[in-house]
C-alpha positions as CSV (number, residue, x, y, z in Angstrom):
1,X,-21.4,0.9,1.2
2,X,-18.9,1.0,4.3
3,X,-16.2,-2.2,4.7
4,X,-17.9,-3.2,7.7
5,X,-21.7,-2.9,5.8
6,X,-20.6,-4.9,3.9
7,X,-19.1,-7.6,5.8
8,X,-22.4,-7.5,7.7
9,X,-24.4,-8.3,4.9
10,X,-22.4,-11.1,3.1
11,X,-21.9,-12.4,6.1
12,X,-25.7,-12.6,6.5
13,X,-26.7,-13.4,3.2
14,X,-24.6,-16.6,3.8
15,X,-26.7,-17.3,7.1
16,X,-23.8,-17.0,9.5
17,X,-23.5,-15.8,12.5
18,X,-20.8,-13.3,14.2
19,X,-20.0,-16.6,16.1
20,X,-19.9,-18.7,13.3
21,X,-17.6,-16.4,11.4
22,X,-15.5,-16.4,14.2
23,X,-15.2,-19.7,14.0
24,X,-14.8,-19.9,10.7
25,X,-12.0,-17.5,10.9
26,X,-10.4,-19.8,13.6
27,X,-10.2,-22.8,12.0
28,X,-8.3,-21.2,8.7
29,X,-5.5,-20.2,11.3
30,X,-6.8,-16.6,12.2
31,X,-7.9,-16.5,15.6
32,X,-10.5,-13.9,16.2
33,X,-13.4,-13.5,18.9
34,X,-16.9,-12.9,18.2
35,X,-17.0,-9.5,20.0
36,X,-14.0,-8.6,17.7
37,X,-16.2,-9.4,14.4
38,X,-19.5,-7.7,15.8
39,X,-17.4,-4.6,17.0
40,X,-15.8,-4.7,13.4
41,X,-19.6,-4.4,11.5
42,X,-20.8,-1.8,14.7
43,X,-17.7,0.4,13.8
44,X,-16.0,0.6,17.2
45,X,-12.9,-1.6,15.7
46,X,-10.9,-0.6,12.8
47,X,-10.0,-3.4,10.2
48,X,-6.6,-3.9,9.3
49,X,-5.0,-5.8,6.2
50,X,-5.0,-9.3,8.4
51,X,-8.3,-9.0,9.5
52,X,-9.8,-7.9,6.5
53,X,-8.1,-10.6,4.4
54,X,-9.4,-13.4,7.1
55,X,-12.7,-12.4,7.1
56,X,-12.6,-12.4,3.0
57,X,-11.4,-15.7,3.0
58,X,-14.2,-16.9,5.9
59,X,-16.9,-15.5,3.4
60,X,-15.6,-16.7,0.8
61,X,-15.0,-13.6,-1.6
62,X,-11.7,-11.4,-2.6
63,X,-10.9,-8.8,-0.3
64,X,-11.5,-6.1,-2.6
65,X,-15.3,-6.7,-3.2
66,X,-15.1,-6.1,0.7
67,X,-13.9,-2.1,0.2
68,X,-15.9,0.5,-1.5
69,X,-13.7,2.8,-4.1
70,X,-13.7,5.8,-2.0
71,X,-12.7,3.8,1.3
72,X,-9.6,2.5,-1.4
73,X,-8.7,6.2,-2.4
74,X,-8.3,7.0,1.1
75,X,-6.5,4.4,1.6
76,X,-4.3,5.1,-1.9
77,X,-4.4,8.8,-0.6
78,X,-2.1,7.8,2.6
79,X,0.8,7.1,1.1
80,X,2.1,4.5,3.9
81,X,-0.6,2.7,3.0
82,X,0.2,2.3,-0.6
83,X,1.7,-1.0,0.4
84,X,-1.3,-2.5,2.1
85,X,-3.8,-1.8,-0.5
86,X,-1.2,-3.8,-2.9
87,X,-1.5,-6.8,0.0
88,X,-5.1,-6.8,-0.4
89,X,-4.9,-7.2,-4.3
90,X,-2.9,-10.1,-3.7
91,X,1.0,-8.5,-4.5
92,X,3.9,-8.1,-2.2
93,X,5.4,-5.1,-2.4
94,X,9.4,-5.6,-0.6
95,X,12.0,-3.1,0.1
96,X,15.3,-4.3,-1.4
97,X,18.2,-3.5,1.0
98,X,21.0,-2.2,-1.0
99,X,24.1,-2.8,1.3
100,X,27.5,-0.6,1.5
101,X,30.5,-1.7,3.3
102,X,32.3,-4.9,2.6
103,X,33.8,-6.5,6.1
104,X,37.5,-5.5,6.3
105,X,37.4,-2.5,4.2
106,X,37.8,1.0,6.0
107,X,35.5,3.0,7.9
108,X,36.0,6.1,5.1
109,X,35.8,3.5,2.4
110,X,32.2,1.9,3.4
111,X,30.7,5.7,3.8
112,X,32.2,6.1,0.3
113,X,29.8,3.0,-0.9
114,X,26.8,4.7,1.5
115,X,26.8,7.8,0.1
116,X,27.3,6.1,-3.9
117,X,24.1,3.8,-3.3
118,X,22.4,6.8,-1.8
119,X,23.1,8.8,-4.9
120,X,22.2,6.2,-7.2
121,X,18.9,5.5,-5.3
122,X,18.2,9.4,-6.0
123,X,18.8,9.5,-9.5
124,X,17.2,6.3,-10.2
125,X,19.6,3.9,-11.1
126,X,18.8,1.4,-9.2
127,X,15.5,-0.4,-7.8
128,X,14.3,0.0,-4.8
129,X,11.1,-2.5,-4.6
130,X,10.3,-5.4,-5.4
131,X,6.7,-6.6,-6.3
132,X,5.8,-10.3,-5.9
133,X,2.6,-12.2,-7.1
134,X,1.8,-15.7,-5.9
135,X,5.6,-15.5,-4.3
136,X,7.2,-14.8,-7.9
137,X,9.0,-12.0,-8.6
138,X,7.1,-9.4,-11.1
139,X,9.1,-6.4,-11.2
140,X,11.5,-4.4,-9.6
141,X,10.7,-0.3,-9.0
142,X,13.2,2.6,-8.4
143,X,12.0,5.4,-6.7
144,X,10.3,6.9,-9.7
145,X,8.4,4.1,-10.5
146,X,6.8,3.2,-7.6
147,X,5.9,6.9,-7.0
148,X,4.3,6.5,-10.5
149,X,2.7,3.5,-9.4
150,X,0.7,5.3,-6.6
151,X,-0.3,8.0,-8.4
152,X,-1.7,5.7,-11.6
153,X,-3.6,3.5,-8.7
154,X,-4.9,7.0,-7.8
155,X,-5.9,8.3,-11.4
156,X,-7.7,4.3,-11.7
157,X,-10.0,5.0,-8.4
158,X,-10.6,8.6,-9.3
159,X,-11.6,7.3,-12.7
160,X,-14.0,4.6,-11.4
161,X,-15.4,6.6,-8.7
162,X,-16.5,9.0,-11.9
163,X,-18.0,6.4,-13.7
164,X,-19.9,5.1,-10.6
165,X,-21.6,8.5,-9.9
166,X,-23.0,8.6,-13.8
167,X,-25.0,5.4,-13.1
């Protein structure tokens, strides 16, 4: 069952209306029309990660139980989205900046530092993410790991998808 199936039917189960949810929606901070939320079920809007969390949290379930595990894969499968799909399970996933250059050093000096920290990103010495539950810190990821990371969430989906097809 699609995202916006879904949706549809909770959100009718629960005996609201695409106004009501709309209002719903508004009143937890996340401003969203009615024509939005009935284009959204029709499938002439795409949900993103905002809207799809909002509407969760209107309904009254976890934003996962919204998706179906082939719309994750695809999702998994487009690798820039690798960081929404770990927004919708509820983790952060941040970037961490490594800097190069002190102020007052030279210009040869501070590409030195660049092209160390690029060298130690590649080899994976260092992290380069940092993931975040409930705003605390979980782990930190080099390059490696997180790459690891997408494919495990990958081998996961493909393995539930299998066991979904032999029921």
């Amino acid at each position: 069952m699609s995202v916006r199936s879904k949706i549809k039917q909770i959100r009718e189960n629960r005996g609201l209306s695409t106004y009501k949810l709309s209002e719903i929606m508004t009143n937890n901070g996340f401003k969203i029309s009615q024509s939005t939320i009935s284009k959204i079920e029709n499938g002439n809007k795409k949900i993103d990660v905002d809207i799809l969390q909002a509407i969760a949290k209107a309904l009254g379930v976890k934003s996962y139980e919204l998706m179906d595990f082939e719309e994750l894969k695809k999702e998994v499968i487009n690798i820039g989205e690798t960081e929404k799909l770990l927004n919708i399970l509820g983790y952060q996933l941040k970037p961490i900046a490594p800097s190069a250059g002190i102020s007052g050093i030279s210009q040869e000096e501070s590409e030195r530092q660049a092209m160390e920290i690029t060298e130690l990103i590649e080899n994976d010495t260092i992290p380069i993410y940092e993931v975040y539950y409930d705003d605390k810190l979980i782990t930190k990821l080099t390059n490696s790991q997180y790459n690891q990371l997408k494919e495990n969430i990958r081998l996961i989906l493909d393995y539930e998808l299998y066991k979904l097809s032999k029921k």
